[in-house]
Residue frames as a rotation matrix with the C-alpha (Angstrom) as fourth column:
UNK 1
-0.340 -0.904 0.258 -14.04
0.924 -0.372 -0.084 -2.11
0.172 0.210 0.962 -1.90
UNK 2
-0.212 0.058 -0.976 -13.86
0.425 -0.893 -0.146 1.60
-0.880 -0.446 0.165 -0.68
UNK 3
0.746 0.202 0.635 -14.70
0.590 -0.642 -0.489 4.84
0.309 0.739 -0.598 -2.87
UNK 4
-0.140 -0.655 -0.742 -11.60
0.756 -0.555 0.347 6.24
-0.639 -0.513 0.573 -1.90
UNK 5
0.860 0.510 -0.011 -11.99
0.364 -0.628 -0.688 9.54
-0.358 0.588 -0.726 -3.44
UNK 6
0.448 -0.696 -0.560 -8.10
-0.549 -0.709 0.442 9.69
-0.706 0.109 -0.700 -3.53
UNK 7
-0.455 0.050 0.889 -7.85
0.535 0.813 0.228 6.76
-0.712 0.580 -0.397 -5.66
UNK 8
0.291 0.284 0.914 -10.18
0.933 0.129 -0.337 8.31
-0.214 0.950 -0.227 -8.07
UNK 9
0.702 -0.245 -0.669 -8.71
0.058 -0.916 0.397 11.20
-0.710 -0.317 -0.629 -7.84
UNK 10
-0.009 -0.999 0.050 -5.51
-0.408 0.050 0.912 9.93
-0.913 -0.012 -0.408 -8.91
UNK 11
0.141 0.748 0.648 -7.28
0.529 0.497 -0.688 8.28
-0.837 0.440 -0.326 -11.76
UNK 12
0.692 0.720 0.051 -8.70
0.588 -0.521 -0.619 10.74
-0.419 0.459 -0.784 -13.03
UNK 13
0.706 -0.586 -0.398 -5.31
-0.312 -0.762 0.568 12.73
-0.636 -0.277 -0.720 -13.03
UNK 14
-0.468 -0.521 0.714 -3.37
-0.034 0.818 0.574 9.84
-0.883 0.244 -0.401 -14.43
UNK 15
0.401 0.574 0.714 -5.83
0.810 0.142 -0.569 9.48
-0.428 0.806 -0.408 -17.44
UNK 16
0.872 0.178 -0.456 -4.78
0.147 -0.984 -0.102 13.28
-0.467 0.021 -0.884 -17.81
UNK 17
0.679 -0.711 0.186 -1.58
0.226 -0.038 -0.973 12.71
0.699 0.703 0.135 -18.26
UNK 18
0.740 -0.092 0.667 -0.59
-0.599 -0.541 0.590 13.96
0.306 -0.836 -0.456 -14.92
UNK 19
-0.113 -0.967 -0.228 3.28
-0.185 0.246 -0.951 12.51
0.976 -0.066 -0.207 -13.96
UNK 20
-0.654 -0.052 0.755 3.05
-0.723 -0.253 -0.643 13.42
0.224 -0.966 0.128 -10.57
UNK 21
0.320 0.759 0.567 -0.66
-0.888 0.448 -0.100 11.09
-0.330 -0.472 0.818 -9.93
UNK 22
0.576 -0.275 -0.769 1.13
-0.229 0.849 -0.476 8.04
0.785 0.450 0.427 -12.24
UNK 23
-0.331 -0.936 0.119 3.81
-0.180 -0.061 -0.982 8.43
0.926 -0.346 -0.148 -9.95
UNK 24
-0.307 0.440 0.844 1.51
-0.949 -0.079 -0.304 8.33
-0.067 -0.895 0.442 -6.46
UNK 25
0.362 0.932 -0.011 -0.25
-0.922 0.356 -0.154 5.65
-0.140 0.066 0.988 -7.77
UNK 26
0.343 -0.701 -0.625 2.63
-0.252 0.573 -0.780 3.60
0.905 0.425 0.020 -8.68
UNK 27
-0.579 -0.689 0.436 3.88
-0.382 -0.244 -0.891 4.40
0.720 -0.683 -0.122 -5.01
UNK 28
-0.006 0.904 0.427 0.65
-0.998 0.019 -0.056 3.78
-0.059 -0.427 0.902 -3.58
UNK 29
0.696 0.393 -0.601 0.25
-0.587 0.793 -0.162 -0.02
0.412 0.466 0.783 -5.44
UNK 30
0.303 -0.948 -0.096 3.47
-0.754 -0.177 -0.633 -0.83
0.583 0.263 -0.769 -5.37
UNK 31
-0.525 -0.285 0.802 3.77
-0.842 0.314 -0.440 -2.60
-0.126 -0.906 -0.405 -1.93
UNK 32
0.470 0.804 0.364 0.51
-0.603 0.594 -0.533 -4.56
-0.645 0.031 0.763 -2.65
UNK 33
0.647 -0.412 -0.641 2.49
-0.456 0.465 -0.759 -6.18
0.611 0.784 0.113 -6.36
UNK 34
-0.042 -0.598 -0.800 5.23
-0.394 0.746 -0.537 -7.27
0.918 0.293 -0.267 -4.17
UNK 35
-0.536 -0.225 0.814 3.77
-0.652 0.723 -0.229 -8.66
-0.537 -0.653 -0.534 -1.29
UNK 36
0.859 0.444 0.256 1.71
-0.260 0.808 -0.528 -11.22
-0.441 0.387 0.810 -3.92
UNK 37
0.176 -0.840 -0.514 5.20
-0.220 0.475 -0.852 -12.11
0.959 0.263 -0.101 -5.68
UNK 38
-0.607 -0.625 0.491 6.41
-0.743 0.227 -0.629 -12.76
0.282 -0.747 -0.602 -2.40
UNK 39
0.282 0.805 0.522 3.17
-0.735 0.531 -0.421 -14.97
-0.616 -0.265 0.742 -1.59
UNK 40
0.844 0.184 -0.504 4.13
-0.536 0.336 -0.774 -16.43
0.027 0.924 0.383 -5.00
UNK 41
0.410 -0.885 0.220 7.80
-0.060 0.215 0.975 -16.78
-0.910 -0.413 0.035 -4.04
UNK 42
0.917 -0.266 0.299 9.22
0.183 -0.385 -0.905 -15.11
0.355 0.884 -0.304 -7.22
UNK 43
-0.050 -0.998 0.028 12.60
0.998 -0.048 0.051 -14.60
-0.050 0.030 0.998 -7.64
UNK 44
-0.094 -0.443 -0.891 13.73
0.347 -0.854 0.388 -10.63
-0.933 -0.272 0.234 -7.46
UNK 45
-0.955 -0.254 -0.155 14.14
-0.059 -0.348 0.936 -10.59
-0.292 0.903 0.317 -11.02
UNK 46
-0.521 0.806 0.279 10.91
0.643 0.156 0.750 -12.50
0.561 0.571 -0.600 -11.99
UNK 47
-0.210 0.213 -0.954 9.29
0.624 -0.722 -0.299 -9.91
-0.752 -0.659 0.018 -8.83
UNK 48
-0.210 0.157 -0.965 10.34
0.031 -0.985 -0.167 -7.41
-0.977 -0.065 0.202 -10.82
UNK 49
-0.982 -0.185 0.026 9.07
0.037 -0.056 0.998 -8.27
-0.183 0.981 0.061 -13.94
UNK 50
-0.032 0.887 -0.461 5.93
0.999 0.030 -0.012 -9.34
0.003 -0.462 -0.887 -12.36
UNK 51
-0.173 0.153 -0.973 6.02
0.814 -0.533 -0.229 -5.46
-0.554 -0.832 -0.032 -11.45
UNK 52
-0.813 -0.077 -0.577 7.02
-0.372 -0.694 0.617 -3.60
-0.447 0.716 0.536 -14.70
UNK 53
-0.961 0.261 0.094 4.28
0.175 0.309 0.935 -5.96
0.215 0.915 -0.343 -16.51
UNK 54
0.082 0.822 -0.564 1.37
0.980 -0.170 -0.106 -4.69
-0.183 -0.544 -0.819 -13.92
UNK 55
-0.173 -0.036 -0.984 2.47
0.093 -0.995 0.020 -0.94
-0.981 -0.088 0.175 -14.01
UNK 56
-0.998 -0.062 0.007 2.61
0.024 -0.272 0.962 -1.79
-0.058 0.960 0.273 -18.23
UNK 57
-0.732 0.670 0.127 -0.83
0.597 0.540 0.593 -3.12
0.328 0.510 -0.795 -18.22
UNK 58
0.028 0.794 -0.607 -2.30
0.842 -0.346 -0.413 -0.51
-0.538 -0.499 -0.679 -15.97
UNK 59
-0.517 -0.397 -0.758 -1.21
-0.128 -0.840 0.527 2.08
-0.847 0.369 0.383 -18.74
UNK 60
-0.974 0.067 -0.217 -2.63
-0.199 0.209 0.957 0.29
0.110 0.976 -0.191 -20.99
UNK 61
-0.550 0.694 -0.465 -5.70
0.696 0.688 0.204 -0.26
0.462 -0.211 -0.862 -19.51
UNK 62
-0.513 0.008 -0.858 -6.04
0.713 -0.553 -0.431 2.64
-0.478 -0.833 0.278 -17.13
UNK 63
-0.881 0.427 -0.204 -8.35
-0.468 -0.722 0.509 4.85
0.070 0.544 0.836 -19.90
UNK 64
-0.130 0.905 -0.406 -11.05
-0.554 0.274 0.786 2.26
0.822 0.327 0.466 -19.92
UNK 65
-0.755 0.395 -0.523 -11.43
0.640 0.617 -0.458 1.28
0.142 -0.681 -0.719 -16.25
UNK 66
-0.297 0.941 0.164 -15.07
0.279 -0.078 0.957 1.69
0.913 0.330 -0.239 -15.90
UNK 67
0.877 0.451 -0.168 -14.87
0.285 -0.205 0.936 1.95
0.388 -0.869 -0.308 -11.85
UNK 68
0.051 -0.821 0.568 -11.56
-0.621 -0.472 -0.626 4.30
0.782 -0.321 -0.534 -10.39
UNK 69
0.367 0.419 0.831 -12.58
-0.915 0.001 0.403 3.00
0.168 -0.908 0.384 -7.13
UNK 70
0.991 0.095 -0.092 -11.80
-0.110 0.978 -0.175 -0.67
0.074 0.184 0.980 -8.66
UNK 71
0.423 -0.801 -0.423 -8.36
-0.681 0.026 -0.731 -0.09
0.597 0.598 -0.535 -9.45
UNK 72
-0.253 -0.849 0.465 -6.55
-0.967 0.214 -0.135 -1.79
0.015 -0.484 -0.875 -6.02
UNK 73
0.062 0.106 0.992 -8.59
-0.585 0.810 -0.050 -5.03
-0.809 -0.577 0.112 -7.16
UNK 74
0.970 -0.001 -0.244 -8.03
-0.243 0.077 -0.967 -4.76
0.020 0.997 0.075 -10.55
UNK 75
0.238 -0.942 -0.236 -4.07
-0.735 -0.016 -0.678 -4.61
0.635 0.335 -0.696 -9.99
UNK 76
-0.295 -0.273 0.916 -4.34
-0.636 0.771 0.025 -7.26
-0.713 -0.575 -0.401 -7.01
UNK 77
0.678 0.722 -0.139 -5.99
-0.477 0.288 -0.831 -9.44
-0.559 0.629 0.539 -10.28
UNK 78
0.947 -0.238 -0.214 -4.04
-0.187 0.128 -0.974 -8.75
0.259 0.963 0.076 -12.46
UNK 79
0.233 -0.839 -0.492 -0.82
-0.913 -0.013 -0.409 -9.50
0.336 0.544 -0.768 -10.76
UNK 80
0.007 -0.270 0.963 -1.55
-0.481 0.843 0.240 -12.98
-0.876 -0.465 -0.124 -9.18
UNK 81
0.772 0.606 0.192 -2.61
-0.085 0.398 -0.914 -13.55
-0.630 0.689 0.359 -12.45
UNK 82
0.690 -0.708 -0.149 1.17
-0.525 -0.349 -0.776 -12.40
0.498 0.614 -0.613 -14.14
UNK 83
-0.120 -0.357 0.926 2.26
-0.730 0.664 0.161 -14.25
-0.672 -0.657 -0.340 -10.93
UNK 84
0.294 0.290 0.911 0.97
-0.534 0.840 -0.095 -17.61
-0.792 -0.458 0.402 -12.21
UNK 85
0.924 -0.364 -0.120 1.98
-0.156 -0.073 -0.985 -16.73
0.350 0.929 -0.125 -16.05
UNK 86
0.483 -0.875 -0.035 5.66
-0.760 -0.399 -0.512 -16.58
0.435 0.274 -0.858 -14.56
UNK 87
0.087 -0.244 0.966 5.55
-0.832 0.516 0.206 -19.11
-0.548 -0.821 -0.158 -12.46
UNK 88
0.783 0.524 0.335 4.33
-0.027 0.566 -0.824 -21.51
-0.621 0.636 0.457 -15.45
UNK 89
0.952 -0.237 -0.193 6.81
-0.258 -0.284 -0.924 -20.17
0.164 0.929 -0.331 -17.31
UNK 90
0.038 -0.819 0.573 9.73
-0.963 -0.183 -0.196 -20.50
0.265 -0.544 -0.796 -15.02
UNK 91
0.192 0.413 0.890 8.50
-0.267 0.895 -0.358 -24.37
-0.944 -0.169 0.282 -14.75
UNK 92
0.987 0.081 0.141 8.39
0.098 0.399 -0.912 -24.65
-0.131 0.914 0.385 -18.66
UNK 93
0.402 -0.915 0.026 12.35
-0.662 -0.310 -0.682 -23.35
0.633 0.257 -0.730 -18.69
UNK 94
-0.257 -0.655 0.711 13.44
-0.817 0.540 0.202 -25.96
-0.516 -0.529 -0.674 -15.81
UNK 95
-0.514 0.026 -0.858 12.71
-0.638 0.657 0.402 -28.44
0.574 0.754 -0.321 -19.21
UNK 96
-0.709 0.273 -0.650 10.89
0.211 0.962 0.174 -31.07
0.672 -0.013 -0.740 -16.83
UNK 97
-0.352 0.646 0.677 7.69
-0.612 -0.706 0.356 -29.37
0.709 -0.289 0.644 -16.38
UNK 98
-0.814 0.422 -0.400 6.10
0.522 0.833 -0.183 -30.77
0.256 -0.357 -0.898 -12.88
UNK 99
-0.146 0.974 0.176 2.58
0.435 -0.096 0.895 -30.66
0.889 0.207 -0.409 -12.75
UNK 100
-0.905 0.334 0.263 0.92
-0.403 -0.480 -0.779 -27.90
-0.134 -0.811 0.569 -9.63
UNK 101
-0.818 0.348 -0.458 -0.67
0.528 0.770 -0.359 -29.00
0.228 -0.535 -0.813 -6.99
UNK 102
-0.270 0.759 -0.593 -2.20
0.715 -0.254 -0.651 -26.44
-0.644 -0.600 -0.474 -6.31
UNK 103
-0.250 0.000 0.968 -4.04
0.808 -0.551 0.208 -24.30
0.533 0.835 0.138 -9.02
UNK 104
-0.769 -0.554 -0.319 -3.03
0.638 -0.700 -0.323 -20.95
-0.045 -0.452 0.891 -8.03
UNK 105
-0.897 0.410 0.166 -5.88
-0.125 -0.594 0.795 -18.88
0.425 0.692 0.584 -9.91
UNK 106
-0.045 0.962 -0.271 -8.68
-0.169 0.260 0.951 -20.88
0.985 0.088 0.151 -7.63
UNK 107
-0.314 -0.319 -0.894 -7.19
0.706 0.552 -0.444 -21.49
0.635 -0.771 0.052 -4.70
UNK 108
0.484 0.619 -0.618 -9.30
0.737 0.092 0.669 -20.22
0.472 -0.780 -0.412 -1.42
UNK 109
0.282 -0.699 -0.658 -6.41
0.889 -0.069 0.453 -19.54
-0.362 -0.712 0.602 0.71
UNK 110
-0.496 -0.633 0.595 -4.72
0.866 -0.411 0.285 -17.41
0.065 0.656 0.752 -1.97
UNK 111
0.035 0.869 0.494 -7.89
0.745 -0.353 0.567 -15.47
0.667 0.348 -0.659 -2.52
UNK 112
0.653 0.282 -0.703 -8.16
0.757 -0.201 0.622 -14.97
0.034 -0.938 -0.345 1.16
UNK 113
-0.023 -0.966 -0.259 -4.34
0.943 -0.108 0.316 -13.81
-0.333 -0.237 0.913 1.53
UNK 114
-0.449 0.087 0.889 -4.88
0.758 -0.490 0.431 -11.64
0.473 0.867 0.154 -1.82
UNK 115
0.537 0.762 0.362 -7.82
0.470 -0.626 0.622 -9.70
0.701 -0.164 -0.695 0.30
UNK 116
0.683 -0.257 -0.684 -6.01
0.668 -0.159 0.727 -9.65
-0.296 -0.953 0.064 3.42
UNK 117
-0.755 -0.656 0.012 -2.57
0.642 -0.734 0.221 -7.80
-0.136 0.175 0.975 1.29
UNK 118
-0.571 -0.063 0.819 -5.11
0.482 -0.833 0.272 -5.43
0.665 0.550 0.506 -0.08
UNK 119
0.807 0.586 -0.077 -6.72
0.336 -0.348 0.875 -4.41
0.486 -0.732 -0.477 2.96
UNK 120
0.418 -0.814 -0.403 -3.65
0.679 -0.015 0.734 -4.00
-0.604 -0.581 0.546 4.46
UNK 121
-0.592 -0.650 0.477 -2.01
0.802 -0.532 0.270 -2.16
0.079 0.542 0.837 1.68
UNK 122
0.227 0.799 0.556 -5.51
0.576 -0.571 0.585 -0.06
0.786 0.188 -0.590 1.55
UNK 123
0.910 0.207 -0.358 -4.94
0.413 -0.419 0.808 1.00
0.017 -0.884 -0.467 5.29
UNK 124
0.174 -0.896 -0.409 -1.22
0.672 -0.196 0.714 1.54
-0.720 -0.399 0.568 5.26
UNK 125
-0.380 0.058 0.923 -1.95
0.797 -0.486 0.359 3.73
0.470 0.872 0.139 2.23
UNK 126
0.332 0.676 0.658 -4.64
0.295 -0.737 0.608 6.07
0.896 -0.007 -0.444 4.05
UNK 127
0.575 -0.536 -0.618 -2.17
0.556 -0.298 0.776 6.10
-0.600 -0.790 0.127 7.61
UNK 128
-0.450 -0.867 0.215 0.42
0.835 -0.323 0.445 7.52
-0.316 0.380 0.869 4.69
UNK 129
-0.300 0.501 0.812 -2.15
0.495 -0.646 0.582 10.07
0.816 0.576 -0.055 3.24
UNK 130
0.858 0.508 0.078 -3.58
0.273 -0.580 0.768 11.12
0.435 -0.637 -0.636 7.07
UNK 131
0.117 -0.843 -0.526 0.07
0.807 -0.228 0.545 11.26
-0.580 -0.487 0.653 8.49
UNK 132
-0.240 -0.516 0.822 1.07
0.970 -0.084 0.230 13.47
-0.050 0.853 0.520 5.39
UNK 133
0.084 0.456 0.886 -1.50
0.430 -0.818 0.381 16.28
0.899 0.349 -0.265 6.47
UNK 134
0.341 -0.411 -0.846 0.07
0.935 0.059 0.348 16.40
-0.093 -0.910 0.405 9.78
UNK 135
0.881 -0.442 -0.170 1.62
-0.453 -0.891 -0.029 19.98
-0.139 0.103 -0.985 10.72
UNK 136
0.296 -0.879 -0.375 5.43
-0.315 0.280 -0.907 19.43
0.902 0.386 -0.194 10.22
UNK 137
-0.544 -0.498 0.675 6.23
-0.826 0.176 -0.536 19.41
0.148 -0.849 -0.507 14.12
UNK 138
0.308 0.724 0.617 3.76
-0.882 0.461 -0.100 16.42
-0.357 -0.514 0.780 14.57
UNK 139
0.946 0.001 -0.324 5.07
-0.219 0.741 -0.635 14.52
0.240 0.672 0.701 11.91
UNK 140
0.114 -0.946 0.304 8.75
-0.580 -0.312 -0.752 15.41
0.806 -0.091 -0.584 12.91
UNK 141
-0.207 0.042 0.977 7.58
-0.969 0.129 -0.211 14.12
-0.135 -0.991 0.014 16.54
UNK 142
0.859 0.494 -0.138 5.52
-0.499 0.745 -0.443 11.02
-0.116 0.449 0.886 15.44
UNK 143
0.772 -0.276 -0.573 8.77
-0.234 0.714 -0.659 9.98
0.591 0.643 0.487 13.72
UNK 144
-0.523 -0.850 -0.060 11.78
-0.423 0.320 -0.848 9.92
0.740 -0.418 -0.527 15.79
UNK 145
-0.256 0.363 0.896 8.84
-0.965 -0.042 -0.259 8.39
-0.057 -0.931 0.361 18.28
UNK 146
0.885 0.459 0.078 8.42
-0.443 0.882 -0.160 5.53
-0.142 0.107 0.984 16.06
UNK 147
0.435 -0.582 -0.687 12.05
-0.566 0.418 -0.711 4.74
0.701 0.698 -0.147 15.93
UNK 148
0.956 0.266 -0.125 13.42
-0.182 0.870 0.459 1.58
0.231 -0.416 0.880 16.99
UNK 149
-0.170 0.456 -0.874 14.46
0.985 0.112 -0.132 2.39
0.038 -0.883 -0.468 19.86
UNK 150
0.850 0.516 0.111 13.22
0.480 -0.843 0.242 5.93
0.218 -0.152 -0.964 20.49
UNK 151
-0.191 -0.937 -0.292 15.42
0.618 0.116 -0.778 8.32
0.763 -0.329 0.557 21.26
UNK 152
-0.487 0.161 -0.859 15.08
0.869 -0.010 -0.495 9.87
-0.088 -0.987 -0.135 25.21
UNK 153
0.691 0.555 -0.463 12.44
0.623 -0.782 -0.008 12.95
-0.366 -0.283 -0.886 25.97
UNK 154
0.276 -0.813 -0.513 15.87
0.330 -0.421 0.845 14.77
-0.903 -0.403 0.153 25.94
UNK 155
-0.651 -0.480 -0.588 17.10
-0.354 -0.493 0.795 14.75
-0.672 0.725 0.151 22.73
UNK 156
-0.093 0.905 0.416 13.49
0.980 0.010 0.198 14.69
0.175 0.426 -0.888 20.99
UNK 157
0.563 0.321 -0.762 13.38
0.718 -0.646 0.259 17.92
-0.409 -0.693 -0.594 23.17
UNK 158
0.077 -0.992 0.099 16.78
0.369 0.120 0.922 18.81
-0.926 -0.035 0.375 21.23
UNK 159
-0.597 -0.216 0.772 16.11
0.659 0.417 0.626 18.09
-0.457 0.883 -0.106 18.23
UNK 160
-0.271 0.700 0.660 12.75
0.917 -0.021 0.399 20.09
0.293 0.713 -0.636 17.94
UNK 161
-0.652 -0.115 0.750 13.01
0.218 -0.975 0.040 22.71
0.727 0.189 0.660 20.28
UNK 162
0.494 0.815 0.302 10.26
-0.260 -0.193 0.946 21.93
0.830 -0.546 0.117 22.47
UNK 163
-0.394 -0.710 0.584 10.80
-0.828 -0.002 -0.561 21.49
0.400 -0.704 -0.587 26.13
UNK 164
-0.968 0.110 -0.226 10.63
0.148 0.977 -0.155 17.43
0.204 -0.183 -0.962 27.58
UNK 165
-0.699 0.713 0.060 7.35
0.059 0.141 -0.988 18.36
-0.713 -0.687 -0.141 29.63
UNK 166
0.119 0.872 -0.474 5.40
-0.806 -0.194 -0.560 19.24
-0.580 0.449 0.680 26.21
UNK 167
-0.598 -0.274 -0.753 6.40
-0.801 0.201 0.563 16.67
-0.003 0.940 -0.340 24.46
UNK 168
-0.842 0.529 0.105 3.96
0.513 0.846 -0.146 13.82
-0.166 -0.068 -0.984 25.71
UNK 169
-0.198 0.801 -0.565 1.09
0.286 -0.504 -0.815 16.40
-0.937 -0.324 -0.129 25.38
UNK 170
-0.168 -0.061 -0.984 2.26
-0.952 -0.248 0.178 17.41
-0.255 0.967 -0.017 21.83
UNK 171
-0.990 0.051 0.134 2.18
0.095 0.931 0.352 13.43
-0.107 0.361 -0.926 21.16
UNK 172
-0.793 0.602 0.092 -1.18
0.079 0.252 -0.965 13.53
-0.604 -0.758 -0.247 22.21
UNK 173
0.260 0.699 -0.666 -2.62
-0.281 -0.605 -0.745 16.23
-0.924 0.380 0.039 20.38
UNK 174
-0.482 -0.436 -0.760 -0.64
-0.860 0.067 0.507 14.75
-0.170 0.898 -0.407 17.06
UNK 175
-0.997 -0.036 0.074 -2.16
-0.035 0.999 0.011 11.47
-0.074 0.009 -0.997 17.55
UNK 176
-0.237 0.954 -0.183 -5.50
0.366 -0.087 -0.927 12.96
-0.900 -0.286 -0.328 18.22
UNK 177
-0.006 0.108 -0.994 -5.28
-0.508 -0.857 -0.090 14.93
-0.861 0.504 0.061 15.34
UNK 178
-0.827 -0.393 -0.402 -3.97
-0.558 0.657 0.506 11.99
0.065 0.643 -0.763 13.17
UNK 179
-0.774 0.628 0.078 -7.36
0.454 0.637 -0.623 10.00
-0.441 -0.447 -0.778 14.52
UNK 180
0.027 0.717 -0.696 -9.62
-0.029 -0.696 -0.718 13.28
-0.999 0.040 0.002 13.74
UNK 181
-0.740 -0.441 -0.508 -8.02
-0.492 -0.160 0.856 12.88
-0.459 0.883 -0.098 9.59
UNK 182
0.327 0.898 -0.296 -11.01
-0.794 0.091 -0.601 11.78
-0.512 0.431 0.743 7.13
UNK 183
-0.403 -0.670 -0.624 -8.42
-0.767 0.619 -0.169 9.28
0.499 0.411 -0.763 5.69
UNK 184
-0.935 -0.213 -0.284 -8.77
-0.114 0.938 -0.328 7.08
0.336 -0.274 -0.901 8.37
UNK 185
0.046 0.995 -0.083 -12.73
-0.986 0.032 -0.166 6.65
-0.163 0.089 0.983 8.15
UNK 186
0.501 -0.096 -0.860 -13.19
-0.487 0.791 -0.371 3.04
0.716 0.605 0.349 7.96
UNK 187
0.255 -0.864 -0.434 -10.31
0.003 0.449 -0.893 2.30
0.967 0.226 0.118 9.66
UNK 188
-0.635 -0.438 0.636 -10.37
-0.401 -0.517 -0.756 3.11
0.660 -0.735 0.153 12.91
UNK 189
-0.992 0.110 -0.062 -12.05
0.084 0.202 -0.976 1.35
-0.095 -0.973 -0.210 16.12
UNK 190
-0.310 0.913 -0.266 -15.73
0.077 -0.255 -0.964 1.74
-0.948 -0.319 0.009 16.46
UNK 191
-0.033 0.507 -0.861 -15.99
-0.813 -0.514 -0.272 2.19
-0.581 0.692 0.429 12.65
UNK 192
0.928 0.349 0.127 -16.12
-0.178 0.717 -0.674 -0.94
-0.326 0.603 0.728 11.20
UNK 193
0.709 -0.563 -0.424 -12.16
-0.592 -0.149 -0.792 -0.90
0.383 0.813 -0.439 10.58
UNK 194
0.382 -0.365 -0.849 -9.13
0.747 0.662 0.052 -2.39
0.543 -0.654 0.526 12.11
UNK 195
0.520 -0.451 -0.725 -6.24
0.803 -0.032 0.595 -0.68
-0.292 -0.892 0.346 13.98
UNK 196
0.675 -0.436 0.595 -4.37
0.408 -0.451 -0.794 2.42
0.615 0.779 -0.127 13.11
């Protein structure tokens, strides 16, 4: 696991009392809690119970982690683990409990999966944190470049003011710039990461 220093940041802030870092950190996690319910194949409701009882436990808990750094494997833990409690439970309420085949808590596969969401969540976190220090026109550009479908040179050109011919050059330098972001350390090509 990374030392993300914004992670312990946010910690550290959070411990404080700090609304605003509870609130990041919640925003931050989030995604990771429900793609394991989804792995799990929770119902919405149980999902979100699965969700309020991770965010409860990291409050409760979130003074005496011992490593900041730990936290996105501490909450990938701790909800397969509320997963398997609900799942059990949701088995004991259809009155004719059948026996699993597969014990979630040990299972390989799971494990694997478990790493794979939090790597994934880990990266799509630090693209959200290096995008974020973009200037505004980059980010402004970036987006209407990632919608599906784009809209034409033209009314990109429109929209921002810039004329059509700068606007693949302005990509450039936004993309370069987005590449150049200490966030994505790790994470990028040649460093030991994946794709960004």
């Amino acid at each position: 696991m990374r030392d993300d220093p914004t992670v312990i940041a946010l910690v550290a802030r959070a411990r404080k009392g700090d609304q605003n870092a509870w609130n990041e950190l919640v925003e931050r996690y989030l995604p990771l809690i429900w793609s394991i319910c989804l792995r799990h194949r929770l119902s919405r409701p149980d999902a979100d119970d699965v969700a309020q009882t991770v965010c409860l436990r990291l409050v409760e808990h979130l003074a005496v982690l011992r490593t900041p750094a730990a936290l996105p494997g501490w909450i990938a833990v701790t909800t397969q683990r509320e997963c398997v409690r609900v799942l059990r439970a949701v088995r004991r309420r259809e009155v004719a409990e059948q026996p699993m085949t597969v014990d979630l808590a040990a299972d390989d596969e799971v494990t694997t999966m478990i790493e794979h969401e939090l790597e994934r969540a880990e990266r799509q976190a630090a693209l959200r944190a290096a995008f974020a220090q973009l200037p505004a026109l980059c980010r402004k550009l970036l987006t209407l470049l990632m919608r599906d479908p784009p809209p034409s040179y033209a009314e990109i050109g429109d929209r921002l003011g810039t004329p059509v011919g700068g606007i693949g050059p302005t990509r450039a330098r936004c993309l370069a710039k987005l590449r150049q972001s200490p966030y994505l350390n790790g994470y990028l090509p040649g460093e030991g990461g994946g794709d960004v």
